[in-house]
Backbone as JSON, one array per atom type, in Angstrom:
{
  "sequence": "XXXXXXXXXXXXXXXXXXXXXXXXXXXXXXXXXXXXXXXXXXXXXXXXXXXXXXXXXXXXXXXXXXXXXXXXXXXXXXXXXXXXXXXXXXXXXXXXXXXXXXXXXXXXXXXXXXXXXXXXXXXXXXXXXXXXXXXXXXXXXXXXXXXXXXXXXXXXXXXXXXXXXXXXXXXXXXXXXXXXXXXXXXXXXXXXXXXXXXXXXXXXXXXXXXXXXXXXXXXXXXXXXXXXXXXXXXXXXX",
  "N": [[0.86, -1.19, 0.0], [0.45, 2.18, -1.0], [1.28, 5.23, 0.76], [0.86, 9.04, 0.61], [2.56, 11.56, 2.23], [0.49, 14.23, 4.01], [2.01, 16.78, 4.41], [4.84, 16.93, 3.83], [4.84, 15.21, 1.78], [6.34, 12.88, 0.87], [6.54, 9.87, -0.31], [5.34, 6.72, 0.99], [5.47, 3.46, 1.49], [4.2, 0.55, 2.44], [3.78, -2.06, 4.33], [0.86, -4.48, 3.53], [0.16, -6.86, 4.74], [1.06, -5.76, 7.86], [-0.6, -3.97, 8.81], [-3.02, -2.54, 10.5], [-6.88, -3.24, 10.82], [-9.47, -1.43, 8.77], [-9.18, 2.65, 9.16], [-6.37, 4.36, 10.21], [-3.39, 5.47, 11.58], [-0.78, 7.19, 10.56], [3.0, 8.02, 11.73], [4.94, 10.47, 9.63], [8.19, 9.04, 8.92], [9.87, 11.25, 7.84], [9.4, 14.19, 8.36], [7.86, 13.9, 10.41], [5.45, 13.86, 10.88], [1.74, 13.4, 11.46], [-0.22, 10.6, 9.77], [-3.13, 10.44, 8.37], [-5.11, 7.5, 7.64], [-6.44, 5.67, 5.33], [-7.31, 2.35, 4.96], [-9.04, 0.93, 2.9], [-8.94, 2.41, 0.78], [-7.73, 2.95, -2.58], [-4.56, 3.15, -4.37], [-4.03, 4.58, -6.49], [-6.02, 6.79, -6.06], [-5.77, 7.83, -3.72], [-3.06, 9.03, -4.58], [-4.14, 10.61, -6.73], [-5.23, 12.13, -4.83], [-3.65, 14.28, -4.35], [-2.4, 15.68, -6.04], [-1.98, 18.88, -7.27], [-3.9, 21.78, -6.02], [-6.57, 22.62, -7.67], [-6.83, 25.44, -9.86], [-9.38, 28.06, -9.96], [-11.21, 29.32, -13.21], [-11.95, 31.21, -13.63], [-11.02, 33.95, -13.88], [-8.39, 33.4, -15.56], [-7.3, 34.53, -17.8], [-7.24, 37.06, -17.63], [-5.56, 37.51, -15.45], [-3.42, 36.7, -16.47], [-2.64, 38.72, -18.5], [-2.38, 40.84, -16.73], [-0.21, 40.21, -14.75], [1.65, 39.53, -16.79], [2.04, 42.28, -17.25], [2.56, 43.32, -15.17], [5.33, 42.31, -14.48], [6.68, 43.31, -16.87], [6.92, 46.3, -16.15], [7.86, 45.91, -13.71], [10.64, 45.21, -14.65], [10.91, 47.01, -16.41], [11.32, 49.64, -14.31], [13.59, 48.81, -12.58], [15.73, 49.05, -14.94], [15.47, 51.24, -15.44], [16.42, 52.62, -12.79], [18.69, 51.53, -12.6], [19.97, 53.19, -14.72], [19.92, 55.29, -13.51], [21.41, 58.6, -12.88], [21.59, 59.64, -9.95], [21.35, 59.92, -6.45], [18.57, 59.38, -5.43], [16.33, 57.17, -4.81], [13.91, 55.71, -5.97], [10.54, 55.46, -5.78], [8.25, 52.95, -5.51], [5.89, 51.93, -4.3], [3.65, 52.3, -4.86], [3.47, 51.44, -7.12], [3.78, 48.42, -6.33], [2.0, 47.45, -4.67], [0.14, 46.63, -6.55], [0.33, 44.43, -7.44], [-0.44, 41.48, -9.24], [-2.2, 38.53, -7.65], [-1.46, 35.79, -5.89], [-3.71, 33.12, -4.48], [-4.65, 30.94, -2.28], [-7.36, 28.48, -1.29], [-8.1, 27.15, 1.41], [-10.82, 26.19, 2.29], [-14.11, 25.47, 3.96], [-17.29, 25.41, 4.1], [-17.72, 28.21, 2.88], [-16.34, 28.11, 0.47], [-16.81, 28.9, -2.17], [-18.04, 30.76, -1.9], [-16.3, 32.53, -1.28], [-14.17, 32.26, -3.01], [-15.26, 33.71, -5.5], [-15.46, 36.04, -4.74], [-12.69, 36.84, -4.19], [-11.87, 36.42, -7.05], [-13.38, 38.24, -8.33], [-11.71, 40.18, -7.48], [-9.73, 40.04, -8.68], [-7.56, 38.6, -7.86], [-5.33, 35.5, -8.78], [-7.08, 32.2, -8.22], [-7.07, 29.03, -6.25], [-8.27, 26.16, -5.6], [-8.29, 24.24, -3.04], [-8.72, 20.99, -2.02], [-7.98, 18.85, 0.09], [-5.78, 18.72, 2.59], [-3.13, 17.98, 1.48], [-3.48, 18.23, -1.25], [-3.27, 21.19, -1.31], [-0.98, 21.43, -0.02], [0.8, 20.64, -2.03], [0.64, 22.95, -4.05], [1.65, 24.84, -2.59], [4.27, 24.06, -2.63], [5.11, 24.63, -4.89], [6.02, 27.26, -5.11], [5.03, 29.7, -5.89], [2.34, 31.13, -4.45], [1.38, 33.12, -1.87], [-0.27, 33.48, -0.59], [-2.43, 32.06, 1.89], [-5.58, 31.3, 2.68], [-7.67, 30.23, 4.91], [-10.2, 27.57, 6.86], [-11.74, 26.68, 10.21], [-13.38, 24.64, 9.11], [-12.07, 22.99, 6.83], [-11.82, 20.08, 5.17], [-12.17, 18.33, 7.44], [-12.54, 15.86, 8.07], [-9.66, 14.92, 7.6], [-8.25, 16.37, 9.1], [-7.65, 19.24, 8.53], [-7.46, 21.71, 9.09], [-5.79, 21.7, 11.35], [-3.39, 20.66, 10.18], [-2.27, 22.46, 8.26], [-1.76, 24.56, 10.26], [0.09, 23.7, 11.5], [2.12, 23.27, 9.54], [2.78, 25.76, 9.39], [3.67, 26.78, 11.64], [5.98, 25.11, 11.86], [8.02, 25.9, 9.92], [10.87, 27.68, 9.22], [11.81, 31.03, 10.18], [12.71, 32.9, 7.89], [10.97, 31.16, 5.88], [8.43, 31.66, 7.03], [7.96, 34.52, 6.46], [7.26, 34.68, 4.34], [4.8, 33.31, 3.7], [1.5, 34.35, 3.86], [-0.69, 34.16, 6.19], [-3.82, 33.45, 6.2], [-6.9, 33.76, 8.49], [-10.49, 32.83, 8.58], [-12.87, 32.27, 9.79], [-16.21, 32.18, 12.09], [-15.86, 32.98, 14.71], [-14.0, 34.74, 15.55], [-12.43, 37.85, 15.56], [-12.51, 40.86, 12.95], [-9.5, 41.34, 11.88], [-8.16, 41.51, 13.93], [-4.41, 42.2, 15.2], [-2.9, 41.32, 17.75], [-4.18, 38.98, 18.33], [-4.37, 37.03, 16.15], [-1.63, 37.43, 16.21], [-0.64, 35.68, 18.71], [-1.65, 33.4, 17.65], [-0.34, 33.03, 15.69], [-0.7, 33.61, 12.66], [-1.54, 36.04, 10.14], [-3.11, 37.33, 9.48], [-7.08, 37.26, 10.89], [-10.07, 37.35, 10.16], [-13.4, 37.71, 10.28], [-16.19, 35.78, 9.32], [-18.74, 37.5, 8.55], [-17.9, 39.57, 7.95], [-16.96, 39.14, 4.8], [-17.82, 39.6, 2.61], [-16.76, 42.13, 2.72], [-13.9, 41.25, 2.25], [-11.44, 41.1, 0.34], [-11.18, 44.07, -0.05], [-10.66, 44.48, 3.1], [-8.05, 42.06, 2.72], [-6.34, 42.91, 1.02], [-5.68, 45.59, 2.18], [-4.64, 44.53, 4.73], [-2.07, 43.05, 3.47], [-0.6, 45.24, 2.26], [-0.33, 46.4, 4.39], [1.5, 44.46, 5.74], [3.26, 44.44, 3.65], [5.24, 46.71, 3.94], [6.1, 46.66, 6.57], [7.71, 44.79, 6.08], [9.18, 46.04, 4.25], [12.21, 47.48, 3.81], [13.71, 45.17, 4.84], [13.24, 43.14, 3.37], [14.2, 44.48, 0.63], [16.92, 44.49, 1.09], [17.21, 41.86, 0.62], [16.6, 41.47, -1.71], [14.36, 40.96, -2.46], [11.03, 40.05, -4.11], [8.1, 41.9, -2.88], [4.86, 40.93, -0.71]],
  "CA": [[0.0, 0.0, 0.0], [1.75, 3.55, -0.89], [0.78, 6.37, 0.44], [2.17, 10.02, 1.18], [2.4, 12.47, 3.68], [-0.15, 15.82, 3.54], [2.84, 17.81, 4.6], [6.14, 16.83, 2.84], [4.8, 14.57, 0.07], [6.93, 11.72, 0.55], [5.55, 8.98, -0.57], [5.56, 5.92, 1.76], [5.03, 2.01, 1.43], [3.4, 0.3, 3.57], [3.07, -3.93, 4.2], [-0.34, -4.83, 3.68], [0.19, -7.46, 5.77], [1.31, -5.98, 9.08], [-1.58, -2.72, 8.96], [-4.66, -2.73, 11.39], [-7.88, -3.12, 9.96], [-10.26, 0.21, 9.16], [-8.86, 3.51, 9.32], [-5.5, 4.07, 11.03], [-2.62, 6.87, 11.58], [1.3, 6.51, 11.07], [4.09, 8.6, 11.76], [6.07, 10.11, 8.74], [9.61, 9.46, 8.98], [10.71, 12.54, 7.54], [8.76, 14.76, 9.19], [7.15, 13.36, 11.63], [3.88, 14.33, 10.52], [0.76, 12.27, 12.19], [-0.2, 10.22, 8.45], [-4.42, 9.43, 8.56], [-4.61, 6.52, 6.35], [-8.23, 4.57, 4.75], [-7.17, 1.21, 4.37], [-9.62, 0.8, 2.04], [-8.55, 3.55, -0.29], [-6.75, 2.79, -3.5], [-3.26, 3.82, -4.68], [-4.65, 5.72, -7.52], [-6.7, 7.69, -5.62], [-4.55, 8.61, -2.64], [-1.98, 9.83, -5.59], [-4.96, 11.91, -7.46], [-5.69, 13.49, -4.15], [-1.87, 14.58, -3.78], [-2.39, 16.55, -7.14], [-1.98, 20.68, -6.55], [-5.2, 22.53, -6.08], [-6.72, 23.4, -8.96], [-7.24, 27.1, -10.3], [-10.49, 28.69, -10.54], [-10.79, 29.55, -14.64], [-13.12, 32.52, -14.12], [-10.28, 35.34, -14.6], [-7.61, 32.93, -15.95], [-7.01, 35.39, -19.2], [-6.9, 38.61, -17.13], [-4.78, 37.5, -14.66], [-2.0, 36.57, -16.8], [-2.51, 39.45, -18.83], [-2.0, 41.59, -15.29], [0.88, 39.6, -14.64], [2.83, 40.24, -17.5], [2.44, 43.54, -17.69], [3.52, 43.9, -13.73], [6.5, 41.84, -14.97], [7.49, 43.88, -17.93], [7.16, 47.61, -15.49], [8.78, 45.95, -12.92], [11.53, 45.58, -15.52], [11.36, 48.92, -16.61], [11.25, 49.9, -13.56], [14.8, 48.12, -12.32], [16.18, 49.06, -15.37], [15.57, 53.18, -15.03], [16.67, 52.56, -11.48], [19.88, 51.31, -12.68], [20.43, 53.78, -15.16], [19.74, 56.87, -12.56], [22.74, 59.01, -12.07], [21.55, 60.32, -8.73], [21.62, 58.79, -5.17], [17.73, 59.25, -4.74], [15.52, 56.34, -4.53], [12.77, 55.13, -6.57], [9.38, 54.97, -4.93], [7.72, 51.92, -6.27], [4.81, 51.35, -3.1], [2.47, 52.22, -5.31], [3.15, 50.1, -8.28], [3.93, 46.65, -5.85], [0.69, 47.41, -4.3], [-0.84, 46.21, -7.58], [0.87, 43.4, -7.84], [-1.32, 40.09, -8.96], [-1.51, 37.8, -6.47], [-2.16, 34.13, -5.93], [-4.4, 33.06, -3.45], [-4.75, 29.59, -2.26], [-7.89, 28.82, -0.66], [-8.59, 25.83, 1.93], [-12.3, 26.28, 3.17], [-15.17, 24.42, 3.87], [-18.99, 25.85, 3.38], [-17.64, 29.81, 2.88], [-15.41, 28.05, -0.31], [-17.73, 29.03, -3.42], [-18.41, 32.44, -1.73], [-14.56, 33.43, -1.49], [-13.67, 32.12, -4.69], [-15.91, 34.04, -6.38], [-15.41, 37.4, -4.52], [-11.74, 37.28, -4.94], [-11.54, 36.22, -8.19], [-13.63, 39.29, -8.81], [-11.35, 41.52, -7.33], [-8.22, 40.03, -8.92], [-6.89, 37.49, -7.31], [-5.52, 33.93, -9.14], [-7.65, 31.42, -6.98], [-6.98, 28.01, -6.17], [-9.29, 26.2, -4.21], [-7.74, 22.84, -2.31], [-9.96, 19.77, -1.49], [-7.57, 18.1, 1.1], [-4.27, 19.21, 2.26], [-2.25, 17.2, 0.61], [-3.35, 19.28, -2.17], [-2.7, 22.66, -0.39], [1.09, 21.31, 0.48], [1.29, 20.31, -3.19], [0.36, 24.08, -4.79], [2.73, 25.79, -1.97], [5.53, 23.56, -3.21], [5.66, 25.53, -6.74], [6.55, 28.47, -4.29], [4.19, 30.89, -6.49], [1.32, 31.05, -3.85], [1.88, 33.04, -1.08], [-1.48, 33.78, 0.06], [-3.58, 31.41, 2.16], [-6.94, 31.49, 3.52], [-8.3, 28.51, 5.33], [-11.35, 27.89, 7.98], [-11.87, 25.56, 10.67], [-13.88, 23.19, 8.57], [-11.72, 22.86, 6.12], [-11.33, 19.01, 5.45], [-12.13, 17.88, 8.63], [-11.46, 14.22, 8.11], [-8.09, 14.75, 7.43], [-7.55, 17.27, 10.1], [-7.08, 19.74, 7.74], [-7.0, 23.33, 9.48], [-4.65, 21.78, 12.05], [-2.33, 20.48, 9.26], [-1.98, 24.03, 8.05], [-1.09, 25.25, 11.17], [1.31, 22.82, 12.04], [2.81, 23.56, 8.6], [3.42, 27.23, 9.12], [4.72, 26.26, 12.94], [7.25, 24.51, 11.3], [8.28, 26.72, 9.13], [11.9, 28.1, 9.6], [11.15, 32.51, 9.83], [12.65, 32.93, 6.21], [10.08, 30.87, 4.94], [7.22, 31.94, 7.3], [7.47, 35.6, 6.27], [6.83, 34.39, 2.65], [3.81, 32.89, 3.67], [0.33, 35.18, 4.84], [-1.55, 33.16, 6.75], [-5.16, 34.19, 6.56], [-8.03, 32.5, 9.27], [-11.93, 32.81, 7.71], [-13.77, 32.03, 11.06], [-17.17, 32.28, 12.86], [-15.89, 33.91, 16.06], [-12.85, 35.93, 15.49], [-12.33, 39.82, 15.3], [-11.29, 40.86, 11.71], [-7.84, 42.34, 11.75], [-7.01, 41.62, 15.36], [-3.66, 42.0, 15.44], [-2.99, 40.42, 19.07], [-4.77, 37.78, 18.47], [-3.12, 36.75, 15.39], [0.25, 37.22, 16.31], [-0.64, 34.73, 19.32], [-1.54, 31.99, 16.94], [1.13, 32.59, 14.45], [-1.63, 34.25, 11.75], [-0.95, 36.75, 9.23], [-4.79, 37.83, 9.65], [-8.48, 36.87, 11.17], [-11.75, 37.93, 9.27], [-15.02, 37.25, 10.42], [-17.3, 35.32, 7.92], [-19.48, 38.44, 8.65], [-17.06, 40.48, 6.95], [-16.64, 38.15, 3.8], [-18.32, 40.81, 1.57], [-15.45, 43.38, 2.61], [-12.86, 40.33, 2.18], [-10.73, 42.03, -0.74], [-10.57, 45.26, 0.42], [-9.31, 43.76, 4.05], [-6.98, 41.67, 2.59], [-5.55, 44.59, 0.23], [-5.02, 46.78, 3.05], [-3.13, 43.91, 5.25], [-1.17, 42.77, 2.5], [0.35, 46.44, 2.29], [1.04, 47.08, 5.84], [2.55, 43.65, 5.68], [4.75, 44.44, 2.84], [5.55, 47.44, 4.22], [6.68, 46.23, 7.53], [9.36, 44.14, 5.87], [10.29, 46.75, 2.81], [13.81, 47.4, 4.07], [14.31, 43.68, 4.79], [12.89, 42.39, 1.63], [15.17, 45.1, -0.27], [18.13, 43.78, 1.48], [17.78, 40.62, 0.55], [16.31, 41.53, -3.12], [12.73, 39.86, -2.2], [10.08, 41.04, -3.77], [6.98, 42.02, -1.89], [3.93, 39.69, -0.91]],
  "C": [[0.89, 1.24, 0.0], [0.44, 4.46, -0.67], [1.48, 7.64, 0.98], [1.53, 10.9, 1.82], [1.84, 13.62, 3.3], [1.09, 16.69, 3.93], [4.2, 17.62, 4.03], [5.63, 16.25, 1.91], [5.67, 14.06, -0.12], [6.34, 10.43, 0.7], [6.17, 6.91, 0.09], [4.99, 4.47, 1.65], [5.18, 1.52, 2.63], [2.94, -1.63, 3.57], [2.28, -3.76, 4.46], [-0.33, -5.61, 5.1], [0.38, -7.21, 7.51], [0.42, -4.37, 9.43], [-2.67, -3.38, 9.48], [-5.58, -2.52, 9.79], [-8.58, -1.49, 10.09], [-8.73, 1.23, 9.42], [-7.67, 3.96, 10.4], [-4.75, 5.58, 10.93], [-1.18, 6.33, 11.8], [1.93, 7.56, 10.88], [5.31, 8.72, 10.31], [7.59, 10.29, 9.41], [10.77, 10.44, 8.62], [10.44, 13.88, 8.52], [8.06, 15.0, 10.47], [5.85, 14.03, 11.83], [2.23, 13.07, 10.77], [-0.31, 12.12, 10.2], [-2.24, 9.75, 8.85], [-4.73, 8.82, 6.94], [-6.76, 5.59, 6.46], [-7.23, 3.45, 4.18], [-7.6, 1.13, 3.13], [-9.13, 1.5, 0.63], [-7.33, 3.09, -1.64], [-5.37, 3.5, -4.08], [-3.33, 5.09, -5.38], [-5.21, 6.82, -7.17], [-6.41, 8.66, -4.56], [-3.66, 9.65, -3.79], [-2.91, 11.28, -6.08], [-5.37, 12.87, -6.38], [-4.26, 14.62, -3.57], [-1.57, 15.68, -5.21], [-2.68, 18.01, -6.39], [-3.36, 20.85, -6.82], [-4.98, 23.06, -6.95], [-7.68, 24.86, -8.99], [-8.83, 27.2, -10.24], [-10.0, 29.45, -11.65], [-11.85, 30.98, -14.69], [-12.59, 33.72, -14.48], [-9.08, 35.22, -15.24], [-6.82, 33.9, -16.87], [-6.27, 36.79, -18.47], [-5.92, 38.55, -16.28], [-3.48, 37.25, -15.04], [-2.01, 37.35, -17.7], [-1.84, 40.62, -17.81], [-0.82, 41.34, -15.54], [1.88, 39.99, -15.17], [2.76, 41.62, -17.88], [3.08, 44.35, -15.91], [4.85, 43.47, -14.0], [7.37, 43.12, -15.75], [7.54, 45.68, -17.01], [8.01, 47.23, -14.67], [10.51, 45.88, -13.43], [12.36, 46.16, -16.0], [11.99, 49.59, -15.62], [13.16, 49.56, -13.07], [16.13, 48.85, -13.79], [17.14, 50.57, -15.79], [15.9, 53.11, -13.72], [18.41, 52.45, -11.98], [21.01, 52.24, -13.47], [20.66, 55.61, -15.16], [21.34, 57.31, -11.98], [22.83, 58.99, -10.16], [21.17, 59.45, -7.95], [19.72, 58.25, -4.55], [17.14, 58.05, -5.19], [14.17, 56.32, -5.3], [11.75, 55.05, -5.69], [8.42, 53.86, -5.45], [6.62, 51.36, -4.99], [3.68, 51.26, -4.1], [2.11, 51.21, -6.46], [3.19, 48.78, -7.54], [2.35, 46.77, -5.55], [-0.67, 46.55, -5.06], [-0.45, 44.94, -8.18], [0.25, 42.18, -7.99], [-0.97, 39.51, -7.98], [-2.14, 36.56, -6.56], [-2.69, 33.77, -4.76], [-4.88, 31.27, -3.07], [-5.87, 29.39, -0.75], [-8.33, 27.01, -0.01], [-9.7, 25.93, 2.88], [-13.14, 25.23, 3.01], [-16.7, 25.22, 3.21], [-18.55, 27.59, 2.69], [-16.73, 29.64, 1.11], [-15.97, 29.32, -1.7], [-17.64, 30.51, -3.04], [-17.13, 32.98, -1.8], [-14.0, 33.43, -2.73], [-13.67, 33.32, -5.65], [-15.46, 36.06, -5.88], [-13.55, 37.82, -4.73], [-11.18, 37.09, -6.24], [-11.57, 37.44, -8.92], [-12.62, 40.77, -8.94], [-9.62, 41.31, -8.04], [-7.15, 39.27, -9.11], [-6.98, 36.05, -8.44], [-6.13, 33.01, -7.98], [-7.16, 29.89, -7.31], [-7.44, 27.51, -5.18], [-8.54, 24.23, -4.12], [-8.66, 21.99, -1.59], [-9.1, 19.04, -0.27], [-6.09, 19.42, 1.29], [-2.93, 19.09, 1.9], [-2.26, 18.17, -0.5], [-2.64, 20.64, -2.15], [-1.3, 22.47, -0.57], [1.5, 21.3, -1.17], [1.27, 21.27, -4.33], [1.59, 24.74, -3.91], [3.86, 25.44, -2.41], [6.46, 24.28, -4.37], [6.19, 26.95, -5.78], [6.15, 30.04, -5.19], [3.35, 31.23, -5.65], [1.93, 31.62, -2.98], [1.22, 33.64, 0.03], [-2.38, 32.81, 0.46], [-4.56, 31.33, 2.86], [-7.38, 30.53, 3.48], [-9.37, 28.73, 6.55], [-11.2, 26.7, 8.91], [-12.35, 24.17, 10.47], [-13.25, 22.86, 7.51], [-11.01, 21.32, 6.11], [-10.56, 18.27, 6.38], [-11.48, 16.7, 9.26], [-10.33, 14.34, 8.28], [-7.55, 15.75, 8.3], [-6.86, 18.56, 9.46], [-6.49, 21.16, 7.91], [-5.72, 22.91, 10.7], [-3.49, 21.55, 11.39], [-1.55, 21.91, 8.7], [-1.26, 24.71, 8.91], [0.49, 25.02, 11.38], [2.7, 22.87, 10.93], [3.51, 24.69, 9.04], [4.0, 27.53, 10.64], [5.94, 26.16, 12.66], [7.76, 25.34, 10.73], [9.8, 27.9, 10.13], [11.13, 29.93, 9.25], [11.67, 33.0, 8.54], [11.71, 32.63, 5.9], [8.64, 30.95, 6.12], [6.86, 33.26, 6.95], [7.03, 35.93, 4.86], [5.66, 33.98, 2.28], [2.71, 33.79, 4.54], [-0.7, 34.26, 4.78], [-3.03, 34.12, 6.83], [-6.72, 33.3, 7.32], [-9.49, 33.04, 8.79], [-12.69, 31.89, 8.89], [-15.49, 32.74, 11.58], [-16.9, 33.4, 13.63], [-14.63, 34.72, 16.26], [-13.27, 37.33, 15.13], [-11.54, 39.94, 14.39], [-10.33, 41.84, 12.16], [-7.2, 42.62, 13.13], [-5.78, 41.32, 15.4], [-3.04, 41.15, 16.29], [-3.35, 39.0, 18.64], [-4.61, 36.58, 17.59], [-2.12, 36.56, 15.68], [0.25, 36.03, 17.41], [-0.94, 33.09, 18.93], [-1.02, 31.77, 15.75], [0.43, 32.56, 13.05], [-1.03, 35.3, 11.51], [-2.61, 37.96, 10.13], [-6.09, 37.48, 10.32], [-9.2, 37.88, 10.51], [-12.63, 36.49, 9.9], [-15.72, 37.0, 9.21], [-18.16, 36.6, 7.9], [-18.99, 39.4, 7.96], [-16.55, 39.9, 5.22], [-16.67, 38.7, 2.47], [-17.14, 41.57, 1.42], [-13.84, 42.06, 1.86], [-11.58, 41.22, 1.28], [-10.36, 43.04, -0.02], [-9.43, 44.78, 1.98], [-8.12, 43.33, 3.78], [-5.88, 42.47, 2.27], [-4.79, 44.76, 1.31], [-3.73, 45.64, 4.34], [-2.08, 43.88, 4.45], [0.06, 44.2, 2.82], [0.84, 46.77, 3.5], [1.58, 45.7, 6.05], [3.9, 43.7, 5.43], [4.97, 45.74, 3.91], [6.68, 47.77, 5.63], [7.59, 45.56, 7.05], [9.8, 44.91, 4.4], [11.58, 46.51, 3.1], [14.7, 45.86, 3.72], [14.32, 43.1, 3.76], [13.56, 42.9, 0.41], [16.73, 44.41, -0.09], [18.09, 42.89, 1.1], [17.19, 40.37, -1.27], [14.98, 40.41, -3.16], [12.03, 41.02, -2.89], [8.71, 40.69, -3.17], [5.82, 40.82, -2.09], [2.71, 39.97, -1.52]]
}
């Protein structure tokens, strides 16, 4: 029996012979990531659910039209920077600001409704059925926006997997990642309360409508809070 881990995606064999019956849990050896396993479940199908979350196609065209034309300014941009006699500084807040963005979304009942509202406003979407999937879109290291809920593929423990991901996560590669929570009973944009569970953001489903604009405006005092750093090290913004 092979199957692989929702959080590294190493793919693990398994004697039939010496596995409990029904539904079980094993320890990966790389990670040490708690593995929930369906006996029952076929090879094939474990694998197809290990495939990256797939896109929403509703602004597919526009968004890689966007894209390359933030590409080709930012370009420009770098290129009249380089060819500036003088010591002053480029202001470029306003053009990153506009920067497409990819959005990777792991919800449960609120999915359809987010999709659809950030698609509108912009955003590439990708909506993740397990988190196997999820781990397997962050991998491409294009994504660096995710919004997930507590029901988000429950079975598989799926909002704690997430967490436990961005736990892990050495602080290089957690400030690359904006964690965004899509909850019932949270206060949108509590700072505090965020930073205590190692969140980028909280939004209230009640706010779901505003979603976009919220995000926007974190996003920027995000970037903004690590400009300097992210110049230093020739990052660009999230």
């Amino acid at each position: 029996m092979i199957i692989r881990c929702d959080n590294c995606s190493v793919s693990l064999q398994l004697d039939e012979s010496k596995i409990p019956s029904g539904n079980f849990t094993v320890r990966c050896p790389r990670c040490q990531n708690m593995i929930r396993v369906q006996k029952g479940a076929k090879t094939v199908q474990q694998l197809e659910e290990n495939k990256p979350a797939a896109a929403v196609e509703n602004n597919s065209q526009q968004f890689a039209a966007k894209e390359s034309e933030f590409q080709i300014n930012s370009a420009l941009r770098s290129l009249l920077s380089a060819l500036k006699t003088e010591t002053t500084v480029m202001d470029v807040s306003d053009e990153r600001s506009e920067k497409p963005r990819r959005v990777l979304l792991c919800l449960g009942q609120k999915r359809e409704e987010t999709a659809k509202k950030l698609a509108e406003a912009g955003y590439k979407v990708y909506i993740a059925q397990t988190p196997a999937q999820a781990n397997e879109r962050l991998r491409e290291g294009k994504t660096e926006v995710v919004v997930f809920s507590p029901d988000f593929a429950a079975e598989f423990g799926g909002a704690a997997i997430l967490q436990q991901k961005a736990n892990a996560m050495y602080s290089s590669e957690r400030r690359r990642l904006f964690l965004v929570s899509l909850e019932d009973g949270g206060t949108t944009m509590n700072a505090h309360e965020a930073f205590l569970r190692n969140l980028n953001l909280i939004v209230n489903t009640n706010d779901l409508p505003q979603l976009p604009l919220i995000l926007n405006r974190a996003l920027r005092d995000f970037n903004d809070l690590y400009h300097y750093l992210n110049k230093s090290l020739n990052l660009e913004s999230i």
